[in-house]
Backbone atoms as SQL, in Angstrom:
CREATE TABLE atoms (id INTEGER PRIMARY KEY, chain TEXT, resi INTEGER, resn TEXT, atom TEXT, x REAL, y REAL, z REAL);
INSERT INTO atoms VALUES
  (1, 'A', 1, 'UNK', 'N', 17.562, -16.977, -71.581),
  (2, 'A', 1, 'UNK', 'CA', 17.965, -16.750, -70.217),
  (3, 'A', 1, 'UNK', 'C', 18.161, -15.252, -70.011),
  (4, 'A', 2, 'UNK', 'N', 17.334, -14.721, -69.071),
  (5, 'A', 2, 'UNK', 'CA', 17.488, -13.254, -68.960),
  (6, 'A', 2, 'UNK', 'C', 18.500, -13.282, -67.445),
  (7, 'A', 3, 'UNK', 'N', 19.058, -12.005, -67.385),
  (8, 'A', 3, 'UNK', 'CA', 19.899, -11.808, -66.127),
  (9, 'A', 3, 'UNK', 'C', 19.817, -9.901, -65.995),
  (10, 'A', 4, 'UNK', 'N', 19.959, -10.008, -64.209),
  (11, 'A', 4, 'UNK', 'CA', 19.936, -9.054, -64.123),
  (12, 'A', 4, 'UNK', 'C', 21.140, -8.384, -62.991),
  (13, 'A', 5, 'UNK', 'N', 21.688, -7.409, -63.025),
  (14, 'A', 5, 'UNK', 'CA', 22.993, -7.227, -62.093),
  (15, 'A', 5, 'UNK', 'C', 22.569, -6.573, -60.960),
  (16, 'A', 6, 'UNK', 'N', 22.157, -6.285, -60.274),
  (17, 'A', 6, 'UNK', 'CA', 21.912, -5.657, -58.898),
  (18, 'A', 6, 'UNK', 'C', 23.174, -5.645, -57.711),
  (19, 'A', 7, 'UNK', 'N', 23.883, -4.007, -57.902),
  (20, 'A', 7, 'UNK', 'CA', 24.725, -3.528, -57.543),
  (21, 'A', 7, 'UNK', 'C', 24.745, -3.289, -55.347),
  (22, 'A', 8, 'UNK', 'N', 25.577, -3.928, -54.889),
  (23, 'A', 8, 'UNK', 'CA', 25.105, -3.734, -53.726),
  (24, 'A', 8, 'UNK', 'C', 26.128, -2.628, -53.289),
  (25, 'A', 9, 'UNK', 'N', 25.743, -1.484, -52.568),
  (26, 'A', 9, 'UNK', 'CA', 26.513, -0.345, -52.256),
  (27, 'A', 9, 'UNK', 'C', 26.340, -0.522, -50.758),
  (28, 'A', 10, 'UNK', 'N', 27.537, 0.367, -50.109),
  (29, 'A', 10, 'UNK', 'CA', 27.926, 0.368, -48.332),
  (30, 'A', 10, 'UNK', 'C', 27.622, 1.579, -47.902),
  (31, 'A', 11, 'UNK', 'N', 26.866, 1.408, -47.084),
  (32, 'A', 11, 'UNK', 'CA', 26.086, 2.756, -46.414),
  (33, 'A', 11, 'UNK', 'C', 26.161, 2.467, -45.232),
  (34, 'A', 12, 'UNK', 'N', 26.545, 4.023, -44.169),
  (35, 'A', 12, 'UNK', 'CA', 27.061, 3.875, -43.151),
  (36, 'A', 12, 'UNK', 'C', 25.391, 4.348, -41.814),
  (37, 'A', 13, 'UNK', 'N', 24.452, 5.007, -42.305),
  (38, 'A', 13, 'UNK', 'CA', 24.052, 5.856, -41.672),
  (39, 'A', 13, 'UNK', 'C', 22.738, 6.008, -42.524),
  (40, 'A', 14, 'UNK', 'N', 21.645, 5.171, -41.382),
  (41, 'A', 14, 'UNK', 'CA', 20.232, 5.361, -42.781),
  (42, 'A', 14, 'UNK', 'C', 19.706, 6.232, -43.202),
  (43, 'A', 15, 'UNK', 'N', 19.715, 7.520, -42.113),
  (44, 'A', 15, 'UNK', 'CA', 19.150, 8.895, -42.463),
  (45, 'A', 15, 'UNK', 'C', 19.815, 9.137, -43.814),
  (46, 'A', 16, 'UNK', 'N', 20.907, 9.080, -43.934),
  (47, 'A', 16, 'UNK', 'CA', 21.743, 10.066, -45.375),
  (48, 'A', 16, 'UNK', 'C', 21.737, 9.326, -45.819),
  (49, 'A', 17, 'UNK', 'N', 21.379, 7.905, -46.009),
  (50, 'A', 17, 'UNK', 'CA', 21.172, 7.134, -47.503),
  (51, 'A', 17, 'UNK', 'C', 19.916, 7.491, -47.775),
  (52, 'A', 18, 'UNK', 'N', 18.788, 7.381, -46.966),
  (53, 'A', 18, 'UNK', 'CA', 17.367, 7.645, -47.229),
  (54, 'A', 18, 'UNK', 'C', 17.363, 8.851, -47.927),
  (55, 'A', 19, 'UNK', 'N', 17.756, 9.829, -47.301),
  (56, 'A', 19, 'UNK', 'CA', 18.029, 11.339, -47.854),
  (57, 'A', 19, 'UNK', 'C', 18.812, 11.639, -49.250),
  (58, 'A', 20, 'UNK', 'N', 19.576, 10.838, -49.441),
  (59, 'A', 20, 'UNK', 'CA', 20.115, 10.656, -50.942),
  (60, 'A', 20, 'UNK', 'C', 19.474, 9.848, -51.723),
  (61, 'A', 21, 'UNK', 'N', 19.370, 9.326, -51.359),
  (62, 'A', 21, 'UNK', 'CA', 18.800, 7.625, -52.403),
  (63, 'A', 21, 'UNK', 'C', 17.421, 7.943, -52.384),
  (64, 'A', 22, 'UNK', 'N', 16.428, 8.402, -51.250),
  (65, 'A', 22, 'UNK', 'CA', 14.901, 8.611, -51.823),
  (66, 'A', 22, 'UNK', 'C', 14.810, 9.906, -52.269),
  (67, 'A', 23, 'UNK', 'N', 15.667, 10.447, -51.564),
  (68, 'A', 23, 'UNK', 'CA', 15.056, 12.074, -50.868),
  (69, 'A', 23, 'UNK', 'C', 15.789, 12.812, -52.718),
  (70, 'A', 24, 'UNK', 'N', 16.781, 12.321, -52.495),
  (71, 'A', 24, 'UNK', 'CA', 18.122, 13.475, -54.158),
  (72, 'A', 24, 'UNK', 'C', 17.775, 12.475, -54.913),
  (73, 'A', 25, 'UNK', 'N', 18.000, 11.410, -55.230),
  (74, 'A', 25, 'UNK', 'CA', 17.778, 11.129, -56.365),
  (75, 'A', 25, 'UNK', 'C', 16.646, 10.284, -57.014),
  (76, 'A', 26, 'UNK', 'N', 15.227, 10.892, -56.036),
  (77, 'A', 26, 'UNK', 'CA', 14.340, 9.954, -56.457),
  (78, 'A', 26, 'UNK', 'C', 13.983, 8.621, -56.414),
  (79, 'A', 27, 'UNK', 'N', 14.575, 7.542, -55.480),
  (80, 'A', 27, 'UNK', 'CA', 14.525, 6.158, -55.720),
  (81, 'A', 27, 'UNK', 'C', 13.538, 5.988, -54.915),
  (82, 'A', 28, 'UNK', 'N', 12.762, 4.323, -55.449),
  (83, 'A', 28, 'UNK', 'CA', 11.949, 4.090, -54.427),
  (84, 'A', 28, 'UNK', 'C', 12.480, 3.111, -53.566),
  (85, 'A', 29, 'UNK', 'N', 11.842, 3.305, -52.219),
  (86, 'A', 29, 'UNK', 'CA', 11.985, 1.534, -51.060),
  (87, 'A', 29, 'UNK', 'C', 11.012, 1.018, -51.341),
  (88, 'A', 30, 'UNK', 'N', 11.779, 0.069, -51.963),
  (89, 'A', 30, 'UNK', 'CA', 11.057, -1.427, -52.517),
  (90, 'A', 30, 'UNK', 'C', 10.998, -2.639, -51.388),
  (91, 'A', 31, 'UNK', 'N', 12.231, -2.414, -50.349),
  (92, 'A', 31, 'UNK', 'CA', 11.707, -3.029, -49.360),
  (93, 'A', 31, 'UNK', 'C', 13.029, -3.173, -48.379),
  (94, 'A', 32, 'UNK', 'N', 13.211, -3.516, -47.313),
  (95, 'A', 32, 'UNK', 'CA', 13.990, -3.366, -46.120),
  (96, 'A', 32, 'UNK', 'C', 14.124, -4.473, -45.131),
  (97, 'A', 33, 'UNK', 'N', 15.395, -5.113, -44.521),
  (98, 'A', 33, 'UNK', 'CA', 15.244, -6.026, -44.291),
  (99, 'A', 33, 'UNK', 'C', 16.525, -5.794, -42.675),
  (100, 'A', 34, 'UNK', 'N', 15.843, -6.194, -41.379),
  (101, 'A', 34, 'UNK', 'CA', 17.286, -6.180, -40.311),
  (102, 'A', 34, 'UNK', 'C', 16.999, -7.891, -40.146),
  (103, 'A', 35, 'UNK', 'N', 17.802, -8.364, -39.160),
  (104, 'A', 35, 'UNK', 'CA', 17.983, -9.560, -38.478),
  (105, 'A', 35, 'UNK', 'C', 16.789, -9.253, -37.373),
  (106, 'A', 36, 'UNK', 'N', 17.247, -8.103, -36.347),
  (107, 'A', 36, 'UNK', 'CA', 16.374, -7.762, -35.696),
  (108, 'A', 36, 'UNK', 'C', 16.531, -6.607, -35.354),
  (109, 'A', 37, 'UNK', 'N', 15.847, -5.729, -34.282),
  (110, 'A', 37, 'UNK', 'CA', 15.865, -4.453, -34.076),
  (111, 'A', 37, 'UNK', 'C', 17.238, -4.167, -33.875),
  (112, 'A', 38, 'UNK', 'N', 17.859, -2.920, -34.199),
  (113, 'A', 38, 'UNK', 'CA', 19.232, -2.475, -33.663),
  (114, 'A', 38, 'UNK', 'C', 20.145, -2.813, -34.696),
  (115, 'A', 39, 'UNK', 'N', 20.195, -4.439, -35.340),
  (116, 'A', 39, 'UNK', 'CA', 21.304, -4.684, -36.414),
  (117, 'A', 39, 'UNK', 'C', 21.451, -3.709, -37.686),
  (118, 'A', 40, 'UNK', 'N', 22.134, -4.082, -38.366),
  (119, 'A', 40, 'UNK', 'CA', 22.508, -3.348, -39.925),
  (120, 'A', 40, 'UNK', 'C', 21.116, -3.715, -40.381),
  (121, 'A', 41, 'UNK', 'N', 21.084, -2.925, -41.445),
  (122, 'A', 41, 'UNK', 'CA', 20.241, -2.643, -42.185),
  (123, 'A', 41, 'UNK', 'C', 20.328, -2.827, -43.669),
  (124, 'A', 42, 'UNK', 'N', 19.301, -3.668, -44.237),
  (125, 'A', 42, 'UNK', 'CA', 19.615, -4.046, -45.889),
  (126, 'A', 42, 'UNK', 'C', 18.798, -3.315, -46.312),
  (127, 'A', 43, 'UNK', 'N', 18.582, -2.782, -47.469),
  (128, 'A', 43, 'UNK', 'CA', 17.331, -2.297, -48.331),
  (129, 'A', 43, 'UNK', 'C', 17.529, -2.487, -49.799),
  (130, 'A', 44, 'UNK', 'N', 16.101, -2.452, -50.578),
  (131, 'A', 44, 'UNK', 'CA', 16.490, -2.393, -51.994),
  (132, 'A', 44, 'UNK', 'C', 15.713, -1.014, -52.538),
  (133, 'A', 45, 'UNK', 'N', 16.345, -0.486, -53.280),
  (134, 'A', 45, 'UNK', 'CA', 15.574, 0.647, -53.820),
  (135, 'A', 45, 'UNK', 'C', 15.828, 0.854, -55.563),
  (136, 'A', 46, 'UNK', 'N', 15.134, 1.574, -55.723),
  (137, 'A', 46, 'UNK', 'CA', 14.739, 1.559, -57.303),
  (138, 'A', 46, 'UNK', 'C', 14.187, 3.162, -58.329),
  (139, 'A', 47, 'UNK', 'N', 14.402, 3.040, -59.573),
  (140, 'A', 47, 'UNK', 'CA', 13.932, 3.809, -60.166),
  (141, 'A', 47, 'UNK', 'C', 13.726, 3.739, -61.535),
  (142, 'A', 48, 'UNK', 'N', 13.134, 3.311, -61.976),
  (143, 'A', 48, 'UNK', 'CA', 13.136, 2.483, -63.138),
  (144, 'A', 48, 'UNK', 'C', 13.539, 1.398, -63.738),
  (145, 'A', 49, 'UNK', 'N', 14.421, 1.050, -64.589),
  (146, 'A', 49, 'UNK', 'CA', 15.179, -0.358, -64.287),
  (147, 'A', 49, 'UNK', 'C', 16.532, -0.240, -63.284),
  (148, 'A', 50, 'UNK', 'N', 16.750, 0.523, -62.810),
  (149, 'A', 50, 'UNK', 'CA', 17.924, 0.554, -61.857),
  (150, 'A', 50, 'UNK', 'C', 17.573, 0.296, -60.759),
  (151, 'A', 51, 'UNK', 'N', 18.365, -0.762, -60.321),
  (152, 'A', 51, 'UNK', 'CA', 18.154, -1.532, -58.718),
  (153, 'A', 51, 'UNK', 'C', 19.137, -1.295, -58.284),
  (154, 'A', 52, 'UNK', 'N', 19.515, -1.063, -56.667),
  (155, 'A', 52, 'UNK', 'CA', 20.299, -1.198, -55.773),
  (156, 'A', 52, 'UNK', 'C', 19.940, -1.418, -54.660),
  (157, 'A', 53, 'UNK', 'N', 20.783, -2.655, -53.819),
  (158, 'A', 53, 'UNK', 'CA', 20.898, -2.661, -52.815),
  (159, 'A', 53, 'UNK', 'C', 21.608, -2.043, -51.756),
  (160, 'A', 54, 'UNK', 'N', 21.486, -1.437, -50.780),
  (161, 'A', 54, 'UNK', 'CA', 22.534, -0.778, -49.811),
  (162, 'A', 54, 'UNK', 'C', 22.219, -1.466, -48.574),
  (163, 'A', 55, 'UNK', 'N', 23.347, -1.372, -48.435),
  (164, 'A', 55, 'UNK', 'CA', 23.330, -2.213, -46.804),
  (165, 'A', 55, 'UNK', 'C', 24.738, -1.562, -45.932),
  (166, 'A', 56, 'UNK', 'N', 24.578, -1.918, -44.520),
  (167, 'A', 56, 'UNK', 'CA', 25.175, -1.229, -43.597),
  (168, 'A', 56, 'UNK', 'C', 25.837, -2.405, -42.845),
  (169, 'A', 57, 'UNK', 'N', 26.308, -3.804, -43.420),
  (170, 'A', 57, 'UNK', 'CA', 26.752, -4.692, -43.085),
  (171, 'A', 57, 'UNK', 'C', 28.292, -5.036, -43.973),
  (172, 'A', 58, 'UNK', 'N', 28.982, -5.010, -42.540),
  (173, 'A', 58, 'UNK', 'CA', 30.784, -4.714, -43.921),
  (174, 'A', 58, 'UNK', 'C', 31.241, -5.641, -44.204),
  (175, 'A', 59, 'UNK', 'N', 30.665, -6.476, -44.186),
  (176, 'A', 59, 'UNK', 'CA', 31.141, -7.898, -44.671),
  (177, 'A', 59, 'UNK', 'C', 30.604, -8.013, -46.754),
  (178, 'A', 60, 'UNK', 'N', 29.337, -7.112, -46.736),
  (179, 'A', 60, 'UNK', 'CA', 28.908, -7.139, -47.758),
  (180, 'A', 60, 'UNK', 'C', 29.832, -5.928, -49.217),
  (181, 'A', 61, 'UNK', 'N', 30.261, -4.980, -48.869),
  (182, 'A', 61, 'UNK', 'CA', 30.897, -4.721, -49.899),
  (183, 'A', 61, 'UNK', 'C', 31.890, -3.506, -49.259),
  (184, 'A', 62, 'UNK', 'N', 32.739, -2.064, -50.050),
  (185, 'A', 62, 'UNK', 'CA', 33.544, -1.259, -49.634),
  (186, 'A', 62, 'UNK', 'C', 33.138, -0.593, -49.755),
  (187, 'A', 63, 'UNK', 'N', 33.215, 0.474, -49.036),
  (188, 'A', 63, 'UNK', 'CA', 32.622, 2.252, -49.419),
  (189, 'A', 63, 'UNK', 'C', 33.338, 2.507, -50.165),
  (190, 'A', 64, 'UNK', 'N', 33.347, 3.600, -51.632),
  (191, 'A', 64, 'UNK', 'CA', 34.219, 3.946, -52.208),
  (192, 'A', 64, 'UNK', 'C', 33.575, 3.497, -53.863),
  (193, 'A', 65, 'UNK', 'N', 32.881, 3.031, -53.717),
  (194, 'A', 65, 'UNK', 'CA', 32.635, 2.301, -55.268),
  (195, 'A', 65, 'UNK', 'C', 31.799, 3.179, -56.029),
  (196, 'A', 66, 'UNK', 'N', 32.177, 2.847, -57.589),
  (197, 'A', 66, 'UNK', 'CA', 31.837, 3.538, -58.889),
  (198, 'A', 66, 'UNK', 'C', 30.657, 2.792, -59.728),
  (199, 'A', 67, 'UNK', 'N', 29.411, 3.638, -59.511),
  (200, 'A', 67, 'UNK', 'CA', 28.712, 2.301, -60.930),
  (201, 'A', 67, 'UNK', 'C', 28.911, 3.196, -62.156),
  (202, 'A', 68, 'UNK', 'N', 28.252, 2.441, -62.787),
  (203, 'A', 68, 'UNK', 'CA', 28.256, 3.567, -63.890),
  (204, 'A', 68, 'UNK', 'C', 26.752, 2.676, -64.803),
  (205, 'A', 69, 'UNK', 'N', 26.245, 3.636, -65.253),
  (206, 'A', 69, 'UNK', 'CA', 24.323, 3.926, -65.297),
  (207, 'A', 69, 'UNK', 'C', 24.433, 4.199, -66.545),
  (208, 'A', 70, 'UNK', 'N', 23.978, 3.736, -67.475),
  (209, 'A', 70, 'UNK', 'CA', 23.642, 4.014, -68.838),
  (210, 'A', 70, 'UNK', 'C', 21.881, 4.688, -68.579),
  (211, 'A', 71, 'UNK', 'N', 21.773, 5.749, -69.432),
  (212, 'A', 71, 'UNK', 'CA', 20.362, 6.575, -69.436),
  (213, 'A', 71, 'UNK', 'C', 20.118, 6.853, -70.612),
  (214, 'A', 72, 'UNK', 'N', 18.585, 7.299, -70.765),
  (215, 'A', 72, 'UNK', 'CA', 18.896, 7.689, -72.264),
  (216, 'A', 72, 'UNK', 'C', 18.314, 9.198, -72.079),
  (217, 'A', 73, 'UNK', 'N', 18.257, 10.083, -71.319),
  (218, 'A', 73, 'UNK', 'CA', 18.577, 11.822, -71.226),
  (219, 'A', 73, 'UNK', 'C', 18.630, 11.998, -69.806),
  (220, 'A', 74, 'UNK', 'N', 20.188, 12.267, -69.921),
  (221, 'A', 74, 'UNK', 'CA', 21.133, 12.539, -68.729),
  (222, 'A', 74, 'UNK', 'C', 20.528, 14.237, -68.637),
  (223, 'A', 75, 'UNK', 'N', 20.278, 14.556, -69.480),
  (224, 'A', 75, 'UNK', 'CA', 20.013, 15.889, -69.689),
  (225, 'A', 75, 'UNK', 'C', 18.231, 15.905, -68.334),
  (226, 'A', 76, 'UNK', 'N', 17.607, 15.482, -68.785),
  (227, 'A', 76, 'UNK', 'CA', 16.604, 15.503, -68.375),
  (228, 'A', 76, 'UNK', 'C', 16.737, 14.868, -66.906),
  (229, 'A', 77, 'UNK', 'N', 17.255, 13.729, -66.296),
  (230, 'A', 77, 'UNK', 'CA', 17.643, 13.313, -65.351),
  (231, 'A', 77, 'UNK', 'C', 18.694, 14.680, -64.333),
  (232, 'A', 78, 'UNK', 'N', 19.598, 15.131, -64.688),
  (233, 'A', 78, 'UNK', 'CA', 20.059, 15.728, -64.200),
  (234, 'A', 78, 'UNK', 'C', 18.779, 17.354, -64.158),
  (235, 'A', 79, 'UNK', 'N', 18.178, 17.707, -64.361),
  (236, 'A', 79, 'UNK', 'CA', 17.505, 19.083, -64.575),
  (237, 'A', 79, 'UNK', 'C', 16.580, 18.539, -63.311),
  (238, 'A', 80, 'UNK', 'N', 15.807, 17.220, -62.623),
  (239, 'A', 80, 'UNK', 'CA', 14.990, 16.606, -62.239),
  (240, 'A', 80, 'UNK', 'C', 16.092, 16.790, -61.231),
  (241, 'A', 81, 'UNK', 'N', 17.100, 16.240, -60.958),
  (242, 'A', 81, 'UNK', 'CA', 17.670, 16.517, -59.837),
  (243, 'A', 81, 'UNK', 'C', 18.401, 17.790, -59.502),
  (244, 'A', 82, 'UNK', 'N', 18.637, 18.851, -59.741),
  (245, 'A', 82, 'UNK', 'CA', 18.709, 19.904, -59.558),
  (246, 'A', 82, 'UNK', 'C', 17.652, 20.997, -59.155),
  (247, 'A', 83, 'UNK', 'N', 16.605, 20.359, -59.279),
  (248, 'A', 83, 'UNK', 'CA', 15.306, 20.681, -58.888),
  (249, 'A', 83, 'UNK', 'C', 15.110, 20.224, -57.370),
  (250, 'A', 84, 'UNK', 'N', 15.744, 19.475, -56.586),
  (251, 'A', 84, 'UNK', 'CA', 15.917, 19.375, -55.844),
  (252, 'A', 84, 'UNK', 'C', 16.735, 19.679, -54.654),
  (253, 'A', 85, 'UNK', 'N', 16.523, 20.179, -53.496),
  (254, 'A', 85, 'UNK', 'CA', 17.181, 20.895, -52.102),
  (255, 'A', 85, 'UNK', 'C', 17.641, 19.788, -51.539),
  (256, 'A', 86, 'UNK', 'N', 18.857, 19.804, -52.367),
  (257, 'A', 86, 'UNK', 'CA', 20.190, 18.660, -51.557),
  (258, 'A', 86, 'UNK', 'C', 21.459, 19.290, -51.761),
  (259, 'A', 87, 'UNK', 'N', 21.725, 20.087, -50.355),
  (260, 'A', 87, 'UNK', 'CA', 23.158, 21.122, -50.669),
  (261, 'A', 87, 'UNK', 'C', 24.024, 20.266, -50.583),
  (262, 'A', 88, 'UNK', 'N', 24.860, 18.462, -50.774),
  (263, 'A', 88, 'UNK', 'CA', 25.765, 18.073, -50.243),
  (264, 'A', 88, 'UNK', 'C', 25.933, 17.927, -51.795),
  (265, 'A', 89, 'UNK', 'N', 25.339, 17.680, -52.801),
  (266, 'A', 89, 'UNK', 'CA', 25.657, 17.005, -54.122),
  (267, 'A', 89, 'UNK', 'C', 24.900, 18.135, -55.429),
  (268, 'A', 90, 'UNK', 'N', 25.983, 18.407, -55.853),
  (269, 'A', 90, 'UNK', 'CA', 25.386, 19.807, -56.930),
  (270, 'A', 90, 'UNK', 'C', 26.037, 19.109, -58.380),
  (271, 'A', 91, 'UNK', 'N', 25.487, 18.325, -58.859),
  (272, 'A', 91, 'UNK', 'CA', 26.202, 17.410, -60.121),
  (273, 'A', 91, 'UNK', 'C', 26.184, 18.505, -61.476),
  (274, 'A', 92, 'UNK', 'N', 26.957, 18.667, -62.494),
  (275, 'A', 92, 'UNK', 'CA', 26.258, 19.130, -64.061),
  (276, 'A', 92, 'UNK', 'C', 27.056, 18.462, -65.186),
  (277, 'A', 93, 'UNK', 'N', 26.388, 18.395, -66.332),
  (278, 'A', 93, 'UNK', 'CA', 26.611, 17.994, -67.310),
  (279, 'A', 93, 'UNK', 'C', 27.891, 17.960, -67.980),
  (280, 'A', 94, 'UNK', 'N', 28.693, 16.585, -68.404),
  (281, 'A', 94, 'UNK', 'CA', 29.865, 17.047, -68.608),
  (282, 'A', 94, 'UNK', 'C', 30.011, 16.338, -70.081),
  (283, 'A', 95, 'UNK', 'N', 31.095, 16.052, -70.531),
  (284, 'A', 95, 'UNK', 'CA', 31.188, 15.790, -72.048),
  (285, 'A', 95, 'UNK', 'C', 32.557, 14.772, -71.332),
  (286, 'A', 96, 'UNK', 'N', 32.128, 13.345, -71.546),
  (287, 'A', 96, 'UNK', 'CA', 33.545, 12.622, -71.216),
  (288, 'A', 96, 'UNK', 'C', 34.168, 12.005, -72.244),
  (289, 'A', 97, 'UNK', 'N', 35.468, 11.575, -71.634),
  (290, 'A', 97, 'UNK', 'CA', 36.885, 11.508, -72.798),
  (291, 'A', 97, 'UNK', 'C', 35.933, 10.638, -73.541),
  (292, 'A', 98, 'UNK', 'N', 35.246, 9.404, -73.903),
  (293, 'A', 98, 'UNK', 'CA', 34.475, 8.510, -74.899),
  (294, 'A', 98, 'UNK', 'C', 33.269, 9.423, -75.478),
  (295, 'A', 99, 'UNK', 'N', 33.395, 10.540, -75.476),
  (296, 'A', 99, 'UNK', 'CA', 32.063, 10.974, -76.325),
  (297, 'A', 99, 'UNK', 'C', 31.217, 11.209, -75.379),
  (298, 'A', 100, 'UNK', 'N', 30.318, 10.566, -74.654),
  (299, 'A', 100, 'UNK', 'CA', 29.415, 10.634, -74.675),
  (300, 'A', 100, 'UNK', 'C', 29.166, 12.017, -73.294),
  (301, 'A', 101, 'UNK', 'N', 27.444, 12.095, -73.128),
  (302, 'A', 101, 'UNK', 'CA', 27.603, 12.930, -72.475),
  (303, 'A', 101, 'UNK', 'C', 26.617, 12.584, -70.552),
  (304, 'A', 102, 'UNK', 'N', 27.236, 12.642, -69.746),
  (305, 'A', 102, 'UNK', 'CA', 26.804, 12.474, -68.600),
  (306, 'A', 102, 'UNK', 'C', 27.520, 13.376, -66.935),
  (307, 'A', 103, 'UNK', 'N', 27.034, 12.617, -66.056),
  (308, 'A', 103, 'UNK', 'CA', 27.193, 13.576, -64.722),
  (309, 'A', 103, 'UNK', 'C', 27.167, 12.544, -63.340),
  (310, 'A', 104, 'UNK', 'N', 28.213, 12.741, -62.724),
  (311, 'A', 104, 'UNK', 'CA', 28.474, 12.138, -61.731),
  (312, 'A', 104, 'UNK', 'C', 27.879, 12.883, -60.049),
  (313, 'A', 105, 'UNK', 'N', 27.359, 11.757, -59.959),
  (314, 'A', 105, 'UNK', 'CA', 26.528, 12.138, -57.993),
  (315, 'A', 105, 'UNK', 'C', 27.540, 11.117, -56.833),
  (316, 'A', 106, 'UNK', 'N', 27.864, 11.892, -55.730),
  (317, 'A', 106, 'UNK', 'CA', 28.523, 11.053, -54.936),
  (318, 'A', 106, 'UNK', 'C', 28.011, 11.215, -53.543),
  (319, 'A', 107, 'UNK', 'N', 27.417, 9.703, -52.767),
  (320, 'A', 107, 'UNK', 'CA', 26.539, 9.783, -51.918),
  (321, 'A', 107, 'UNK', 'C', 27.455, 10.053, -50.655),
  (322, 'A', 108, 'UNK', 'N', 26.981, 10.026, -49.294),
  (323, 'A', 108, 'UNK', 'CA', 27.631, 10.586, -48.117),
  (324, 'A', 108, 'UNK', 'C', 28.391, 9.424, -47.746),
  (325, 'A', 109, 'UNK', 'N', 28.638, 8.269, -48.479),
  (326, 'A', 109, 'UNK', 'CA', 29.589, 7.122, -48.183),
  (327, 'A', 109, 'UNK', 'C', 30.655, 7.322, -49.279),
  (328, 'A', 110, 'UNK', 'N', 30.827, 7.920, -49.959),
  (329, 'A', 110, 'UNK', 'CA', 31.971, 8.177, -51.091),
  (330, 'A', 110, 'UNK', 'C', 31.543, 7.290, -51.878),
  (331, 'A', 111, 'UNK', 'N', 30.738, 6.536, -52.080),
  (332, 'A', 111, 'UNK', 'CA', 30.155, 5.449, -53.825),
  (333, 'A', 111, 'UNK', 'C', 29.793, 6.806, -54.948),
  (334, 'A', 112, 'UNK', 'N', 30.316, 6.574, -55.748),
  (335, 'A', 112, 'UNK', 'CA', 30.129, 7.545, -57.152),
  (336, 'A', 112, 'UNK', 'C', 28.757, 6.635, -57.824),
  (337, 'A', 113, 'UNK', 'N', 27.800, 7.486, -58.217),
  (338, 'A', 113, 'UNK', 'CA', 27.422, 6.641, -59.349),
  (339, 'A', 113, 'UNK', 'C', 27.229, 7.728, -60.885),
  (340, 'A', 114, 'UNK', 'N', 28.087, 7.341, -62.161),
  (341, 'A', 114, 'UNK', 'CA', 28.108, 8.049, -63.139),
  (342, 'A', 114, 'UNK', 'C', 26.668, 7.920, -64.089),
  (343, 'A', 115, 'UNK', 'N', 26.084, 8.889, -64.416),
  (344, 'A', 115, 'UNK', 'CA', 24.932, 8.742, -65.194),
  (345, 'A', 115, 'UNK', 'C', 25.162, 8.802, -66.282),
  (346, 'A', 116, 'UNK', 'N', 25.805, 8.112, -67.542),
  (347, 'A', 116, 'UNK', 'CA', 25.906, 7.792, -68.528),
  (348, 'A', 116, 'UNK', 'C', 24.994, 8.223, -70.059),
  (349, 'A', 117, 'UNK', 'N', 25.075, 9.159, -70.679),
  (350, 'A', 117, 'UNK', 'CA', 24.073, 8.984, -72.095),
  (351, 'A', 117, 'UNK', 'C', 25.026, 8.541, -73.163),
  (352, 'A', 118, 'UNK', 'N', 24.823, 7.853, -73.690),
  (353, 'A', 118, 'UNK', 'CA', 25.423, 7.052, -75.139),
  (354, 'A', 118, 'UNK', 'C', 24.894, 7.811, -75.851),
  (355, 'A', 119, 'UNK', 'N', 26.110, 8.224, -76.961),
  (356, 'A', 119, 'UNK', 'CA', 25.804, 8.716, -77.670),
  (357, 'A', 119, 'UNK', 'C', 25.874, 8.609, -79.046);
């Protein structure tokens, strides 16, 4: 039995999720979903095995939330995004209390997501 977790995050405003989520950190739209014109907005986006959903419907989750992303070169992930012209989020490499070493991005809804390298 395989399983998979797909994290749903609260986004207020599609421009600055698009702009973070495709635009800073590379993800793709995998696909997008309203009721009808005008309502909230669901989407799923992606970047390797990391899935997320964001949606703009508040019944579905809180702004404010933490994932946390296991990678295997935070180093290289972070250099890929710094390469990029996104003045709201300037992340760098840190050394956390468990060892290991990673870097935290926080989108224009306050959701953290920590990029994790095990070390």
């Amino acid at each position: 039995m395989d399983f998979q977790t797909i994290p749903i995050v609260r986004i207020f405003d599609e421009q600055k999720a698009r702009d973070f989520y495709l635009g800073f950190l590379g993800m793709t739209l995998d696909w997008e979903h309203r009721f009808e014109p005008g309502y909230p907005l669901y989407m799923q986006v992606s970047k390797g095995s990391l899935v997320l959903h964001l949606s703009e419907h508040s019944g579905d989750c809180s702004p404010g939330s933490k994932l946390f992303v296991n990678v295997s070169d935070a180093r290289a992930l972070l250099a890929e995004l710094q390469t990029r012209p996104y003045a709201y989020c300037r992340p760098s490499l840190e050394l956390a209390a468990w060892g290991d070493y990673g870097f935290q991005v926080v989108d224009p809804f306050s959701n953290r997501i920590w990029f994790n390298q095990p070390e």
